[in-house]
Structure formats: C-alpha cells, structure tokens
MIVOPA-361859 format. One record per residue (C-alpha): residue in three letters; x, y, z. Coordinates in steps of 0.2 Angstrom, whole numbers, padded with zeros to 4 digits, always signed. Layout:
ALAXYZ/...
***
This chain:
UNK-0010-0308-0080/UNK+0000-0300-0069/UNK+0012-0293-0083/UNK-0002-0286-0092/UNK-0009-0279-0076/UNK+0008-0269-0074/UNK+0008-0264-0093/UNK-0008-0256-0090/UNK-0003-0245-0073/UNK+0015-0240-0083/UNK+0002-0236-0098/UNK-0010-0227-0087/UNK+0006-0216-0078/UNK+0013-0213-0096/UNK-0002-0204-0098/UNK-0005-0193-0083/UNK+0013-0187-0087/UNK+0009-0184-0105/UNK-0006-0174-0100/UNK+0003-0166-0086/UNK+0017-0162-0100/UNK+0005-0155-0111/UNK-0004-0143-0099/UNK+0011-0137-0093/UNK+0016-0133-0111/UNK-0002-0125-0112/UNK+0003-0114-0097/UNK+0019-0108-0102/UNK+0012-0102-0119/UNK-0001-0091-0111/UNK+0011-0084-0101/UNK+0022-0079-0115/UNK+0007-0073-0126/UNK+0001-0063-0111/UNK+0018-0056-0108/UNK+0021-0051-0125/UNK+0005-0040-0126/UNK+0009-0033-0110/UNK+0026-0029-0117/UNK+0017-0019-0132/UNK+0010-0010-0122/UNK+0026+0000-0119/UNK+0025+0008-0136/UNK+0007+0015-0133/UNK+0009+0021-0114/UNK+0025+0031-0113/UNK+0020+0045-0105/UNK+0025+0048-0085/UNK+0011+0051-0074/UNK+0012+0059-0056/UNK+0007+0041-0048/UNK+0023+0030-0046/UNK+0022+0013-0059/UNK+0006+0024-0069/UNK+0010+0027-0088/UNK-0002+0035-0100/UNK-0005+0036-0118/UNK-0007+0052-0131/UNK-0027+0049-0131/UNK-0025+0051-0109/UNK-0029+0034-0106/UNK-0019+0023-0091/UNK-0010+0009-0088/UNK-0001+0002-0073/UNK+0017-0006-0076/UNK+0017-0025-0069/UNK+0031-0034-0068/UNK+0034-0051-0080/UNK+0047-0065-0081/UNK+0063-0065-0094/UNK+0075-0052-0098/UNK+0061-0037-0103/UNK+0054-0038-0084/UNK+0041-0025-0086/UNK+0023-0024-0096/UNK+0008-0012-0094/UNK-0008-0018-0091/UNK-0023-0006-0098/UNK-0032+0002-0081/UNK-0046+0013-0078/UNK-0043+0028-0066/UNK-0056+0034-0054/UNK-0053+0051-0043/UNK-0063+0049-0028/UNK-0066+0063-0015/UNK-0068+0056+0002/UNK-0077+0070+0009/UNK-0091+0070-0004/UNK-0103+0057+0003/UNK-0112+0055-0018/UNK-0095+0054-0023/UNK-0092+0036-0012/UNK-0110+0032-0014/UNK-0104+0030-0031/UNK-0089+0021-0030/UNK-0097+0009-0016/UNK-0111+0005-0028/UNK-0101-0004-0042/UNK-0106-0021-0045/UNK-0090-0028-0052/UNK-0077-0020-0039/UNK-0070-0034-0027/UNK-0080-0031-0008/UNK-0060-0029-0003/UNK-0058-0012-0013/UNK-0074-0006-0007/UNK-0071-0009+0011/UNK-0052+0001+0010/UNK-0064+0015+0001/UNK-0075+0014+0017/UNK-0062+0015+0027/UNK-0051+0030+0020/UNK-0070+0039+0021/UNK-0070+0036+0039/UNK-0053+0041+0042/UNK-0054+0057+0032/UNK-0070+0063+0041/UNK-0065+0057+0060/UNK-0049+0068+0056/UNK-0060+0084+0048/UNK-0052+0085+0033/UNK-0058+0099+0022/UNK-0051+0089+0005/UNK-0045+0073+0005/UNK-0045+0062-0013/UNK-0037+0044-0016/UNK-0034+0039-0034/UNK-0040+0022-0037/UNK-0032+0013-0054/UNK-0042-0004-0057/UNK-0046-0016-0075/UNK-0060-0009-0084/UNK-0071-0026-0080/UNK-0071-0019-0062/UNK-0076-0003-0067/UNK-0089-0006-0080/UNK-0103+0002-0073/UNK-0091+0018-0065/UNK-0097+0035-0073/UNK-0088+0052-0066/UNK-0099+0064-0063/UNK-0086+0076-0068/UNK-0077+0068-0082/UNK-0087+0053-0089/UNK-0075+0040-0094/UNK-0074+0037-0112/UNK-0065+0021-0120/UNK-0047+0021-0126/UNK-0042+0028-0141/UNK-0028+0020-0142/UNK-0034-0001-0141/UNK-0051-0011-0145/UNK-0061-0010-0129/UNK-0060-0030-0129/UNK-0041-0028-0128/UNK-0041-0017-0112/UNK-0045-0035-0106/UNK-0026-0039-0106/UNK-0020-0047-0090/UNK-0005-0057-0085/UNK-0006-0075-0085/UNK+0003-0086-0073/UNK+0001-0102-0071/UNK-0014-0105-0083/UNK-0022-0092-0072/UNK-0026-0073-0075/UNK-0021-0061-0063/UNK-0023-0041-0059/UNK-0018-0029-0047/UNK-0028-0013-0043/UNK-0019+0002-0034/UNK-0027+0016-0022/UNK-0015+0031-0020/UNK-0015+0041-0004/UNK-0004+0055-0004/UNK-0003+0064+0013/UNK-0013+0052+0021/UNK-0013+0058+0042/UNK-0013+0046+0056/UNK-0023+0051+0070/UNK-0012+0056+0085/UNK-0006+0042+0093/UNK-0001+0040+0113/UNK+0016+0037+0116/UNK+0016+0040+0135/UNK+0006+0049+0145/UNK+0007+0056+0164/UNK+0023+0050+0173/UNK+0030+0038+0164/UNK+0033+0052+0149/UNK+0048+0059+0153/UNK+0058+0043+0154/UNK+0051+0035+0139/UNK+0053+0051+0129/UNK+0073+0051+0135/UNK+0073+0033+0128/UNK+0065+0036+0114/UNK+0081+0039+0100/UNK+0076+0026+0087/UNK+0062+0022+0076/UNK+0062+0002+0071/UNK+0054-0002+0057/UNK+0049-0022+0049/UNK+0038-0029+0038/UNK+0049-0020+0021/UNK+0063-0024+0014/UNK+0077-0023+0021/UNK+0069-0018+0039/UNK+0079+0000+0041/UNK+0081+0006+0058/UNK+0084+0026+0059/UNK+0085+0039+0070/UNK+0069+0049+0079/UNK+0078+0065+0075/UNK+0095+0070+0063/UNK+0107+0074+0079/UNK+0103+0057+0086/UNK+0097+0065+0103/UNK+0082+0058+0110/UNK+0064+0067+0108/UNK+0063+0075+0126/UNK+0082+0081+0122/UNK+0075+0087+0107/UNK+0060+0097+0114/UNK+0071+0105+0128/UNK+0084+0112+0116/UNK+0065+0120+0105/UNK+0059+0127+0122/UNK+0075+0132+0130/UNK+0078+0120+0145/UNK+0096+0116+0149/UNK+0096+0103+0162/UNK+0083+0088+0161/UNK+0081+0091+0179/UNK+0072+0105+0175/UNK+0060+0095+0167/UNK+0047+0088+0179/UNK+0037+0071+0181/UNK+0019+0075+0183/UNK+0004+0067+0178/UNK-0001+0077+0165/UNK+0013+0077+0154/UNK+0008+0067+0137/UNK+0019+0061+0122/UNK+0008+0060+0106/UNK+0014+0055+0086/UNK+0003+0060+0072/UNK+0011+0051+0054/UNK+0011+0056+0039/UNK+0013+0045+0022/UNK+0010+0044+0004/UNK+0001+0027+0003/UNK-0001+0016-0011/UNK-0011+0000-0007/UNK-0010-0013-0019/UNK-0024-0028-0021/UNK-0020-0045-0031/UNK-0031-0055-0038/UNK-0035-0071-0048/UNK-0049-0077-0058/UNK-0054-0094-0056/UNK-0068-0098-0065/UNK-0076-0082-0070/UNK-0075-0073-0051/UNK-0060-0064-0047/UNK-0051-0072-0027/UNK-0041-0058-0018/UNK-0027-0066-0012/UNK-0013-0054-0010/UNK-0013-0036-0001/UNK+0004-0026-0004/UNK+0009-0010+0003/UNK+0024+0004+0000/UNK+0025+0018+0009/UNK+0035+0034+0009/UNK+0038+0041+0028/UNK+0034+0061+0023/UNK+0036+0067+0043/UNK+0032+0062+0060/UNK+0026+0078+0071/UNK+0031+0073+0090/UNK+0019+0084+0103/UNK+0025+0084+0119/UNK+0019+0093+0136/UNK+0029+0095+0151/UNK+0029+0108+0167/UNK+0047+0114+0167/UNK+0058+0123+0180/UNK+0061+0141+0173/UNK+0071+0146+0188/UNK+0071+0141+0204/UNK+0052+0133+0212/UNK+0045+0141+0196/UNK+0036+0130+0186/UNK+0028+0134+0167/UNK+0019+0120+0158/UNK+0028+0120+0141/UNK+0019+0112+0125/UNK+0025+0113+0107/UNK+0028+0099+0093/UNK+0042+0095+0084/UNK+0039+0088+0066/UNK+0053+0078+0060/UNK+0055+0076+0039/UNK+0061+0057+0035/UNK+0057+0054+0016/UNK+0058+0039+0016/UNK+0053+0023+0004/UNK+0049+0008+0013/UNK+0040-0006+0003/UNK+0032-0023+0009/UNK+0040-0040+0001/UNK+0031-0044-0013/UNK+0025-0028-0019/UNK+0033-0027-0035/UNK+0030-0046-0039/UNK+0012-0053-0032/UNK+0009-0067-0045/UNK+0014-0083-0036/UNK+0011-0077-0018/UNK-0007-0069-0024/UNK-0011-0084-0031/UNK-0003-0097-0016/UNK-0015-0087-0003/UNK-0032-0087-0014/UNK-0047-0090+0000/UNK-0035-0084+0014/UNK-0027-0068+0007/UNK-0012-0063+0014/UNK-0010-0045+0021/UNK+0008-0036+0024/UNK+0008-0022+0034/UNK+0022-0012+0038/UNK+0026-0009+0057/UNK+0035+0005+0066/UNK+0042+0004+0084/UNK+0046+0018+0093/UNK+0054+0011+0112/UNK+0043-0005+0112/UNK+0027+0006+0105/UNK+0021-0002+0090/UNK+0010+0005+0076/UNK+0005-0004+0058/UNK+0001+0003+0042/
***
C-alpha cells in the first residue's frame, strides 16, 4: 500500500513538472513570436523622428522602439501619437475623457496642466505616444487620426510578451519643461550656503554623476560677485533679505509600463530620463560698493549643463514592470545642491 501510495505522489510530481515544462515551453514561444513581429517592424518604421526612441513609417504613422532579448535587442511596437496643448482647457478635456487611457496617464496629463498654468505659460504642449487600444476613442480636433497605411488595424495590436504576459510602455515628451523657483536659502543663512554651494549631487540614474554648479568650479555667491563686480566677499553683506532661488529646466520624457492580466492593463513600472538643459541661480544680496555704502544687488546667473541622466530601468521595464504589478514602482531622479534636495 505504501509503495503504491509513493508511486502515486512520484506520478503526481511527474506531472506538475511536465505541465510546468510545458508552460514554460508555451511562454518562450510567445515571446519569440512577439519578438519577431516586433523586429519586422524595423523594415516599415525607418524614419527618424524628433522624439528620442520614436520611428515612423512613409504613410506618417509611429512606433516606439522597445527593447527585446537575443542578439537583434530592438523591436518597434505600433503607437498612436497625441499633441496635447496644456494651456487649451478642450484640448485636455479631451484627452482626460478617454475611456481606455490608464487613470495613471491622465493624472501626469492633469498634472503638467496644473504646472503649465500656475507658471503662466503662453504655449506649453507634451507629446503623448501610447497603443492604439488606449486611444481608441482619441480624435484630434485638428488632425483626426486615420489608421495605418502601412499594417492591418488588428496588427497595431502587437505587444511584447514576457513571461506569458503582454506588456506596453506609453511615453509623454516634455521638452522645456520649467520647475518653479525653488528656495535654496533665504535671509542670513544665504550667504554661507551660497559660498558652499559648489556641487550639484545627483542619484536615482545611472551611474549617479556628481558635477560642478558652475564650469570654473567656484562657488555660486563667487560666481554672482565676479557678474556684479564685487571683489572681496566681505563686501557682501548678511541680512535678512538676501534669498537664493533655482528655477530647472529639462526635456522630460516620462515613461509608464504596464501589463495585462486578464483583459485590464496593471501599471507597474514608472521610468524617467532626463536631459539637464540649465539651471538659472537668482540671487540678492546688499553689497558694500565702497566704504559704509551699501546697494542691494540682484541678477541670475543661468548655467547650461546638457546633460542625459536616465533612471535604472528605463530602457528595460519588462520584468521589473511586471514584478511591481499592484504596487508600481516610481524612479525619480534627485538633485542635491548643499544637502537641498529636489526630485523629478
């Protein structure tokens, strides 16, 4: 009895790894068949857009490079693009109305509204490119989306697979994209931190660069005396009104991973890279010009940086999108400036 009873649980195990062998067989050709037609895509989309990682085809239609397993690591999966004015209230309306766009896109739409309006921009327009199932219902008022030329409207349907899973990625381009004015230091405490302040520390990329606040390496109050004329740092005085402010200024491109399950797409990943265009460094000091003569001097010093720095991740989403499903996980990328910190 007991032999039979052990035949039966080595039977039973035999089985679960047989089926566990044959799903996973089931998984890895989906993969490759997804990766294949992701592949073809190259021959259709082969034109450079102005949008980093966007292709399109002769017919104008898009498609946004994703990366893939094996030795050809790139495919292009078939995107929709939308031009939205974030100072034309219809315009979001619109956008904010779509049924089948994840609550996640909509909410980073909202907010970029908010922020271009609190800052009083005259123009301000992100370029949204997602699959066409989230965009199904999306007409521009302007230029009325019209199917591909190029593939089958069921075939703009082609996603990557992993895992046995599809997956997408939907990108919103910022470029110019202004922070508000941010307070360093303000009243007595300026001057010292502004003599301190030499660096700028930056984590949550790759690699974690660290680089200097301006090119000769001097500090930022060094660097506003030699703009307004002030020898000595003596001559600069410590009152209560001085102030310290940084305004940034990127091109963003936010990047939003999902995975269906079932027949709902789960947000699980949010990946980021940025490219540093300037930082502009107001300051306001009341400065000795000669002896018990005092001038409040204010000016802004804009530094140009140009550089790329991009969250882990961001060029391959597909097992940490799919690990964080229900909990998404969010990278931000953080710059310190003298123990200041500010995330993006």
């Amino acid at each position: 009895m007991l032999a039979l009873v052990t035949v039966l649980a080595l039977t039973a195990q035999s089985s679960a790894a047989l089926a566990a062998g044959i799903q996973a067989q089931i998984m890895e050709i989906q993969t490759q068949q997804s990766v294949e037609r992701l592949q073809a895509n190259r021959a259709i989309y082969t034109q450079a857009t102005e949008f980093e990682g966007i292709q399109k085809s002769a017919g104008n239609s898009y498609a946004m490079e994703v990366s893939l397993p094996g030795e050809e690591k790139t495919g292009y999966q078939p995107v929709v693009r939308m031009d939205i004015d974030l100072t034309d209230t219809q315009a979001v309306a619109d956008v904010l109305s779509l049924d089948a766009l994840p609550d996640v896109i909509k909410e980073e739409i909202s907010a970029a509204r908010d922020s271009a309006m609190e800052s009083g921009a005259q123009e301000a327009t992100v370029t949204l490119f997602a699959p066409s199932e989230f965009t199904i219902d999306y007409k521009d008022r302007n230029d009325p989306i019209t199917p591909s030329e190029d593939l089958p409207r069921s075939d703009d349907k082609i996603y990557y697979t992993y895992q046995g899973s599809e997956m997408v990625s939907v990108k919103i381009y910022w470029d110019n994209k202004k922070s508000d004015p941010y307070v360093l230091a303000e009243g007595e405490q300026t001057k010292a931190f502004a003599a301190a302040l030499t660096e700028i520390a930056v984590s949550g990329v790759l690699g974690n660069p660290v680089f200097e606040v301006v090119e000769t390496g001097y500090s930022i109050l060094q660097a506003f005396m030699d703009l307004v004329g002030v020898a000595n740092m003596d001559n600069v005085m410590i009152t209560s009104e001085d102030a310290l402010q940084v305004t940034f200024h990127h091109n963003l491109i936010a990047q939003f991973t999902f995975t269906k399950v079932g027949n709902r797409w789960h947000h699980g990943l949010t990946t980021k890279q940025l490219k540093l265009l300037r930082i502009e460094y107001f300051q306001k000091y009341d400065v000795e010009v000669s002896p018990g003569h005092y001038v409040e001097k204010e000016d802004t010093i804009t530094e140009t940086y140009n550089r790329i720095l991009t969250t882990p991740y961001f060029d391959d989403p597909w097992q940490t999108a799919k690990a964080f499903i229900g909990n998404p996980l969010v990278m931000m990328v953080q710059y310190k400036l003298h123990g200041r910190v500010f995330n993006f």
